[in-house]
Residue, then its C-alpha position, 0 to 999 in steps of 0.5 A: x908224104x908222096x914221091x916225085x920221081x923224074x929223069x930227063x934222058x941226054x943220052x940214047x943209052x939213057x933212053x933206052x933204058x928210061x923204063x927200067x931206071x923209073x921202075x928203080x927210082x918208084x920202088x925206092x919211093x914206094x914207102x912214100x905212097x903206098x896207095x897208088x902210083x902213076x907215070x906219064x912218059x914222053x915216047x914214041x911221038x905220032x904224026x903231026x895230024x895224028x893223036x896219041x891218047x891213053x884210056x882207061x875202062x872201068x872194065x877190061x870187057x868193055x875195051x873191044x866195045x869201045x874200038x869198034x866205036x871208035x874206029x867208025x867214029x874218028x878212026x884207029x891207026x893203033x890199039x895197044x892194049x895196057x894190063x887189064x883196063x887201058x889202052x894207048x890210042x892212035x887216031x888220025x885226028x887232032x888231039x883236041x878233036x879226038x878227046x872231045x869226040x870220047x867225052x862226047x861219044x864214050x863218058x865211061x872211057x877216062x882220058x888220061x892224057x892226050x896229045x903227040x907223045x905223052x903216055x899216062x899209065x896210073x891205078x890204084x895200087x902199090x907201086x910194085x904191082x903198078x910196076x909189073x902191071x904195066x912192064x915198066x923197065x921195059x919202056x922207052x921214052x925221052x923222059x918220064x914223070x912218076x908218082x908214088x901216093x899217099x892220099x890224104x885229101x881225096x879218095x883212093x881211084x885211078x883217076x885221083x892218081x897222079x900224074x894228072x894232065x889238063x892239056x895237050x902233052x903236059x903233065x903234073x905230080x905233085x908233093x904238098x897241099x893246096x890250101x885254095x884249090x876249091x876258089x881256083x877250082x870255081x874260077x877255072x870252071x867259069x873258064x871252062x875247065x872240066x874237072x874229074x875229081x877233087x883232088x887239088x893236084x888236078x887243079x894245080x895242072x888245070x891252073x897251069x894250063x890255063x896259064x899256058x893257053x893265056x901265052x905264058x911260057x912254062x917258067x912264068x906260068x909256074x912262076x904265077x904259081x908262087x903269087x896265086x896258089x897258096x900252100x906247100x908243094x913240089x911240082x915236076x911238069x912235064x911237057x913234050x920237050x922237057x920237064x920243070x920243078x918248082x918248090x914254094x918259097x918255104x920248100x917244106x916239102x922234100x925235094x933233091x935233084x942231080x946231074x950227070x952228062x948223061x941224065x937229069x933227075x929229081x925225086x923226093x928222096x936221095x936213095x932213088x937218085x942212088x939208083x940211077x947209073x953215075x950217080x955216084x959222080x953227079x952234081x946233086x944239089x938240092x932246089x931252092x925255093x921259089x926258083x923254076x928249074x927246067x931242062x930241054x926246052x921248057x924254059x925257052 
């Protein structure tokens, strides 16, 4: 099962709004996965010499511990706190550098994304808890990425939720199986990737990235994916410009995008598109197999 839901804001009205029409689309896909649920939203981007990243503690108490490590470590231009057990960091370092410095300095913190503008927020719990956990309709961004999930091929944690992010600002949700995760899983450690579950959604993104980081443009790195990853699956990949959608060349899995002047959207289901504002009077249009669609500039 699971749902994608996403929307690519082309209006500031639709931006300003961006939370609430997530928080709409997630209720509407809560039947699809009941077991956890996730976003990652593009907002409020840092300074180029400066990082944002999204932590998560196994424990609230241990959040005040691990500032006053971090502020003596790299440093601290902003601390938001999020529910009971994340935190949105601002630090005045690279990215890179300050994922590495937690991972060295911090292995009980979990990073969940890291770069100049995403923000992942993802637990263990039912989309409408998610939901008022993380006061979503309140949020602004450019554009967000959601995930409702119903797991089947790995535990039920934070860190088996979707979104799941392997590289600096990018994203992916995932709707499907992968039948050769475990052989890609190998290979992409010989490159040295680190893996945090056994979640195969983990090791679409990882793949991705490394593709990514070889030179391939987003359209052909999700274009490898058709010759390299065998199984079923919808993909909505966000980036800092925009996101992308790929279905595999059979396109089993549900998928209906729609348009408006003021918006773009995908989801696994109708009703959550119905939610948004003009839907109505949208383009709709279901993804054909095999094809990368992208908006912003993704694709570029």
């Amino acid at each position: 099962m699971c749902g994608i839901a996403g929307i690519f804001a082309k209006s500031e009205a639709v931006e300003r709004q961006l939370g609430e029409l997530a928080a709409s689309m997630l209720t509407q896909l809560a039947d699809r996965g009941p077991d956890s649920a996730g976003v990652a939203f593009y907002r409020r981007p840092v300074a180029d010499d400066h990082s944002k990243l999204c932590l998560r503690f196994e424990d609230g108490g241990a959040r005040d511990q691990a500032a006053t490590a971090i502020e003596a470590g790299i440093g601290i231009v902003e601390w938001r706190p999020l529910a009971d057990r994340h935190v949105v960091l601002v630090a005045p370092v690279p990215a890179a550098a300050a994922e590495t410095w937690i991972d060295r300095e911090l292995p009980g913190v979990a990073v969940d994304s890291a770069g100049q503008v995403i923000e992942i927020y993802k637990d263990a719990v039912a989309p409408g808890e998610f939901i008022a956990r993380f006061d979503l309709g309140a949020l602004e961004g450019t554009h967000v990425l959601g995930h409702t999930r119903m797991a089947t091929e790995s535990r039920v944690t934070p860190a088996g939720s979707h979104p799941f992010s392997t590289g600096l600002d990018l994203c992916l949700v995932h709707n499907g199986s992968l039948s050769n995760h475990n052989r890609l899983r190998e290979e992409l450690r010989r490159e040295g990737t680190i893996f945090r579950t056994v979640n195969d959604s983990e090791v679409a993104a990882a793949y991705l990235t490394s593709r990514l980081r070889a030179g391939a443009s987003l359209e052909k790195a999700l274009e490898s994916c058709l010759d390299d990853l065998d199984g079923f699956y919808t993909f909505a990949v966000g980036t800092a410009d925009g996101f992308a959608v790929l279905r595999d060349p059979i396109a089993c899995k549900p998928a209906v995008m729609a348009e408006t002047d003021d918006w773009v959207a995908i989801a696994s289901e109708f009703r959550a598109l119905a939610t948004l504002p003009g839907a109505a009077d949208a383009r709709v249009w279901e993804p054909e197999p095999g094809v990368v669609y992208g908006w912003g500039r993704v694709t570029a």
